[in-house]
DRENGUTOR-655618 format. One record per residue (C-alpha): residue in three letters; x, y, z. Coordinates in steps of 0.02 Angstrom, whole numbers, always signed. Example, Ala and Ser with C-alpha at 12.3 -4.5 7.8 and 13.67 -1.06 7.14 Angstrom:
BEGIN
<node><res>ALA</res><u>+615</u><v>-225</v><w>+390</w></node>
<node><res>SER</res><u>+684</u><v>-53</v><w>+357</w></node>
This chain:
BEGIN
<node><res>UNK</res><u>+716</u><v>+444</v><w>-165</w></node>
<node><res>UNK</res><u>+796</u><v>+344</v><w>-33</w></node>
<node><res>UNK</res><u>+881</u><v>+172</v><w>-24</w></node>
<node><res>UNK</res><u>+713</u><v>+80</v><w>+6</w></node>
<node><res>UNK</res><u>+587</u><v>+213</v><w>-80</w></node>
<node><res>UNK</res><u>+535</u><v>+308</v><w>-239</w></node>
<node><res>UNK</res><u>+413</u><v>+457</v><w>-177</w></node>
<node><res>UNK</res><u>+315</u><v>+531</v><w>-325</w></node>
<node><res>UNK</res><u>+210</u><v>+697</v><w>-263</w></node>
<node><res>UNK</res><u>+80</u><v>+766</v><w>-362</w></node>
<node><res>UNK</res><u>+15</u><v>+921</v><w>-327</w></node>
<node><res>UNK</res><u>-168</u><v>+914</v><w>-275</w></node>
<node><res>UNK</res><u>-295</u><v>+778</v><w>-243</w></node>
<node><res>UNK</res><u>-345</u><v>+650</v><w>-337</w></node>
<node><res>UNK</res><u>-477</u><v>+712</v><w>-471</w></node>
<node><res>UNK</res><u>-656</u><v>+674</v><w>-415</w></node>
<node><res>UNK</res><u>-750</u><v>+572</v><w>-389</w></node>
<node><res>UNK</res><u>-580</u><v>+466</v><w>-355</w></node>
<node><res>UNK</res><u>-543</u><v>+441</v><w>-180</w></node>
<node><res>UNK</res><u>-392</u><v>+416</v><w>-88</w></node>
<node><res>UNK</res><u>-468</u><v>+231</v><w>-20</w></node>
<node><res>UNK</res><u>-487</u><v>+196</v><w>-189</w></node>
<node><res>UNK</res><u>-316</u><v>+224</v><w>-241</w></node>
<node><res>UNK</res><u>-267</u><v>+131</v><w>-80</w></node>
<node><res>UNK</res><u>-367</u><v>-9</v><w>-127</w></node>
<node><res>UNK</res><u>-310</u><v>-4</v><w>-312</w></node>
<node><res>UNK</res><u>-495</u><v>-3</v><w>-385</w></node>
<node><res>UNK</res><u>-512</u><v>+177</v><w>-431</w></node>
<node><res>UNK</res><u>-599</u><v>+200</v><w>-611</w></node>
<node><res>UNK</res><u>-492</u><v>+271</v><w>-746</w></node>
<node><res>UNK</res><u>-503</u><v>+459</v><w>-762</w></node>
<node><res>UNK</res><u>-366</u><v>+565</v><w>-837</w></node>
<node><res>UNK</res><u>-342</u><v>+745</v><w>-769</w></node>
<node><res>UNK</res><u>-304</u><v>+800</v><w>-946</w></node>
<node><res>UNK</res><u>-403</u><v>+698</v><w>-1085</w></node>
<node><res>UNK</res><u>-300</u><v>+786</v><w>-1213</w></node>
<node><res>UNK</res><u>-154</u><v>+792</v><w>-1166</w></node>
<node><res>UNK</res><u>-149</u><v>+592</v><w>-1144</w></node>
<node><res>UNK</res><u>-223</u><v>+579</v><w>-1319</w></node>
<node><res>UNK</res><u>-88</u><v>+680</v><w>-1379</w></node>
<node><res>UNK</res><u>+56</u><v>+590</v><w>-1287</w></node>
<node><res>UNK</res><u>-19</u><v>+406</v><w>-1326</w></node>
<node><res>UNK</res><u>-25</u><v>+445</v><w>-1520</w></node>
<node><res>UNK</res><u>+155</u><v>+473</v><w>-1503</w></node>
<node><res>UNK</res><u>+184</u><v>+348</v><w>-1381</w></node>
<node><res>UNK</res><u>+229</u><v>+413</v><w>-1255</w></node>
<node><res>UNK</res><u>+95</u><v>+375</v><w>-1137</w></node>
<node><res>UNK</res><u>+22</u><v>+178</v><w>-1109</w></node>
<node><res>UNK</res><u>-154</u><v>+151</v><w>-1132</w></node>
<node><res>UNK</res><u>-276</u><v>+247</v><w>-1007</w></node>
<node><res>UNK</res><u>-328</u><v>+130</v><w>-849</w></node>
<node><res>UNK</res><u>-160</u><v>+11</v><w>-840</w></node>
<node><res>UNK</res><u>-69</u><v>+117</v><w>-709</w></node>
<node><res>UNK</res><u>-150</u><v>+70</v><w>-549</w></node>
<node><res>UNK</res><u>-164</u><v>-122</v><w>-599</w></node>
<node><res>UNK</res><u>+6</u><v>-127</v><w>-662</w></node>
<node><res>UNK</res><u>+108</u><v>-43</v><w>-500</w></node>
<node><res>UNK</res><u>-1</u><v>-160</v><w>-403</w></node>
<node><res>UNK</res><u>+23</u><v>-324</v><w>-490</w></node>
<node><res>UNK</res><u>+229</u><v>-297</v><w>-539</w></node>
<node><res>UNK</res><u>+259</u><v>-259</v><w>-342</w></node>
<node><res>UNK</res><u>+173</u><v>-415</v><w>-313</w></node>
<node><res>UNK</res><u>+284</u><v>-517</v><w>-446</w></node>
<node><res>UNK</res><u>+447</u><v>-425</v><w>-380</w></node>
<node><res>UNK</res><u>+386</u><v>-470</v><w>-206</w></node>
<node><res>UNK</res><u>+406</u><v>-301</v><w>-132</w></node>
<node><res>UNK</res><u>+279</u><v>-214</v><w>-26</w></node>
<node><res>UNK</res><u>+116</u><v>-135</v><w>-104</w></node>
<node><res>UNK</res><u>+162</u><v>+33</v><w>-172</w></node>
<node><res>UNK</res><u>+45</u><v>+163</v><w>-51</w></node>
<node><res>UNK</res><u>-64</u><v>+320</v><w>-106</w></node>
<node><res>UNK</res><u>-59</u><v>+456</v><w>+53</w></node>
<node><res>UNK</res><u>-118</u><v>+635</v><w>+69</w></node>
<node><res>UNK</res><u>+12</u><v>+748</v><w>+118</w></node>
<node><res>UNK</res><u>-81</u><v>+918</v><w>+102</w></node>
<node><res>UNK</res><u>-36</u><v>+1000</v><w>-26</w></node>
<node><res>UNK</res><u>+15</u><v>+825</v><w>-110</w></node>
<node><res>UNK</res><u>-36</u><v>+659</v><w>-165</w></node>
<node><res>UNK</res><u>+121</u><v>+564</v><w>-120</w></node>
<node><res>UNK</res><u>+144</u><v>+382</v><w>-214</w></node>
<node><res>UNK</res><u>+270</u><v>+292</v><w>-107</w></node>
<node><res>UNK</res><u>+340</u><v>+123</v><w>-223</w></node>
<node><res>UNK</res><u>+456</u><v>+26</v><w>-117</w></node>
<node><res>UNK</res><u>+643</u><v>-46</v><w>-185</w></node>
<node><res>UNK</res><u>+656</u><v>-168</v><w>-96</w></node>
<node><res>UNK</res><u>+556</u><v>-291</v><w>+34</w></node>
<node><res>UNK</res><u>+588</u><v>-241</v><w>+187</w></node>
<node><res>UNK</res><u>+560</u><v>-51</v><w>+124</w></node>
<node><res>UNK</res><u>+393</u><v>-39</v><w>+206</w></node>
<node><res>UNK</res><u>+482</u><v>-81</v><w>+370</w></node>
<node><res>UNK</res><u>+614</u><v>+40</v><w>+361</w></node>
<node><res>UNK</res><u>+500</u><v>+176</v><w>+279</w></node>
<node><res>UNK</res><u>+405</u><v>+173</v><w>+454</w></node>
<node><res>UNK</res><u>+441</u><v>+342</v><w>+570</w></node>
<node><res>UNK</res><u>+572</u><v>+292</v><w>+694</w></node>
<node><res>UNK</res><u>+436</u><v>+300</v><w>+846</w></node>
<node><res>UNK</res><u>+317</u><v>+162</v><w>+763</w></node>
<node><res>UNK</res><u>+475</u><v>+71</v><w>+715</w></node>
<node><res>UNK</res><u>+536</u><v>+74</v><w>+920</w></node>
<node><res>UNK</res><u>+357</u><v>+6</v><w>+943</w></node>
<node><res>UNK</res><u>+389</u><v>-133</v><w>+855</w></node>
<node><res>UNK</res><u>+444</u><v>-291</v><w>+913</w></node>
<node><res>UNK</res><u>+564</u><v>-398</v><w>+802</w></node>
<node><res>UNK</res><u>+435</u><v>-531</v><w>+741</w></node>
<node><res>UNK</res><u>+296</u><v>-391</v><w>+728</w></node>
<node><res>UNK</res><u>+425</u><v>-297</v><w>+615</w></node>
<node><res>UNK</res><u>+453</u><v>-456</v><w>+508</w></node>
<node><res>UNK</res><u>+261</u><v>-490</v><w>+508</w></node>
<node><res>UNK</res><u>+234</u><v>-304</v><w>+452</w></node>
<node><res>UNK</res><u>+348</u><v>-325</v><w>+299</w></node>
<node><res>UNK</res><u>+227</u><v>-468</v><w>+242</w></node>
<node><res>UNK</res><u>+53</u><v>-415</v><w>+270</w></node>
<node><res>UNK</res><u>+125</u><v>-234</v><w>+178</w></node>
<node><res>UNK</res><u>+195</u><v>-328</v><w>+39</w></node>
<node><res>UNK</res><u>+34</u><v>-441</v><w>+51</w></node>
<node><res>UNK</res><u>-86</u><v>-285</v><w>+63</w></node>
<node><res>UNK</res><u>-228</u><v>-375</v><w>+163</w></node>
<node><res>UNK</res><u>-240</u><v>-542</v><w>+261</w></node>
<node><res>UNK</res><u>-340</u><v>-617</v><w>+394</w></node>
<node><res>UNK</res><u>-280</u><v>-675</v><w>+569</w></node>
<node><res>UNK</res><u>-268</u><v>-854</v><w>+526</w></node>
<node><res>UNK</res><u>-173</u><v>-817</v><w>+362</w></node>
<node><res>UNK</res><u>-52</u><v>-699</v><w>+459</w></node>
<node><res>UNK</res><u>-28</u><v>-844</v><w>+583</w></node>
<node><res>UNK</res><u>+14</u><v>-973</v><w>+457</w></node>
<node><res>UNK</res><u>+124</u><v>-855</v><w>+358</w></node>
<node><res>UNK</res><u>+235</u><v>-785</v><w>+524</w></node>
<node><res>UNK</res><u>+234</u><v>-984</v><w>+607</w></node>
<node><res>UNK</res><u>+127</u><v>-899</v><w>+755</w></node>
<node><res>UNK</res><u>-2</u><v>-961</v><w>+866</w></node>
<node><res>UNK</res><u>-160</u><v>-879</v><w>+818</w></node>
<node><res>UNK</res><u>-184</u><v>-797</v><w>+998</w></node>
<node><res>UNK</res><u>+12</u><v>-693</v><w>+939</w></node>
<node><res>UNK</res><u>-55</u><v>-666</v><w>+776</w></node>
<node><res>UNK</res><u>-210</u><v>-576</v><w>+837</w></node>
<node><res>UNK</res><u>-98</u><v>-485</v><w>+965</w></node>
<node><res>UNK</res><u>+18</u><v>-414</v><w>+822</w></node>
<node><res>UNK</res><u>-125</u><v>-354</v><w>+731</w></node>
<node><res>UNK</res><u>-207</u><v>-274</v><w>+836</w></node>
<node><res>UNK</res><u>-38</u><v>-184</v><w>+885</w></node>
<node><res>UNK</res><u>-7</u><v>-124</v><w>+699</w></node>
<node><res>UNK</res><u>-214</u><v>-71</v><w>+713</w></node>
<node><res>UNK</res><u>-135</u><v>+50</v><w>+848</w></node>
<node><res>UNK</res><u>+3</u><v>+112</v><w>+779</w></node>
<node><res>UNK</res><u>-108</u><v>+154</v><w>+641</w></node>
<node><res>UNK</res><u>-52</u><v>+38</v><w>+517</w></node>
<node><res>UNK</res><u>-193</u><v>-88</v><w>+462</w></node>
<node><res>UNK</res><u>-372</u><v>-48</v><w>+472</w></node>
<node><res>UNK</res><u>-509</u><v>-205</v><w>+498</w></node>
<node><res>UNK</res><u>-654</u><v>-237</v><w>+377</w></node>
<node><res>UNK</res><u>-785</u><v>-361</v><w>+373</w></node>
<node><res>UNK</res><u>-837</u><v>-437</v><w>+552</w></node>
<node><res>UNK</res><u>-844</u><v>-625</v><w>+605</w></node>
<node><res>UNK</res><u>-760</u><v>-765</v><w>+480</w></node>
<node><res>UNK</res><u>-735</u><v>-634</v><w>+331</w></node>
<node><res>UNK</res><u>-643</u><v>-482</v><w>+443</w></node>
<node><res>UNK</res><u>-494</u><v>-426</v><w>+373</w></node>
<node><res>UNK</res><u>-313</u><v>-315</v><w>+413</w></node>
<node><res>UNK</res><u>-286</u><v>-197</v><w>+266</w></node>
<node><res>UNK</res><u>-109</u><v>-104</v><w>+280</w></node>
<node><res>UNK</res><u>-145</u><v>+79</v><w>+259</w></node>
């Protein structure tokens, strides 16, 4: 725990079929790693109902405006990162990417994280930025190994990993 971040580690990967993407993307199916054990700990209630988790983290971050909490392997661990406050994601970035960063790009960073996914003319709009700078910045955090594109054309996307 820091002053921006909760880190939960789990030991092992996710249970298949359930994919690290799709924990990233918040649409993994439910599955519990131990049936029983929930069934046990939700008749006392203890435990919430199966398949609320993933929806829940994603949607309260969202009310609380605070960055998208993030799913990452770090062997042997799957590492849940939920972020305290918004610029977390910022400040949570290793101190090289964070050098690499110019000041807007850093305040146009904490939105698309907290935002999850936007496209160039949305990031422009949001960050008051020509759309010429906002495909500059995003292609920067592409780099650095922050967002990956999807789609093509009209439709193509920046999804913070």
């Amino acid at each position: 725990m820091t002053e921006d971040t909760i880190a939960v580690q789990s030991a092992g990967e996710s249970p298949s079929p359930i994919t690290l993407k799709q924990l990233q993307d918040f649409s993994a199916p439910m599955l519990s790693r131990n049936p029983e054990l929930h069934f046990v700990f939700a008749r006392m209630g203890m435990a919430e109902e199966q398949g609320l988790g993933l929806a829940l983290l994603r949607d309260r971050a969202k009310e609380l405006g605070l960055p998208r909490p993030r799913y990452a392997w770090d062997e042997p661990y799957l590492v849940l990162t939920l972020y305290r406050s918004a610029e977390g994601a910022t400040k949570a970035l290793g101190e090289d990417t964070l050098k690499a960063l110019s000041k807007s790009e850093r305040k146009g960073w904490q939105w698309l994280a907290a935002r999850g996914k936007a496209k160039s003319g949305e990031y422009a709009e949001a960050m008051g930025v020509e759309a010429r700078t906002a495909r500059r910045h995003l292609g920067h955090f592409e780099k650095l190994g922050l967002v990956r594109k999807t789609g093509s054309g009209p439709s193509q996307r920046y999804e913070a990993t």
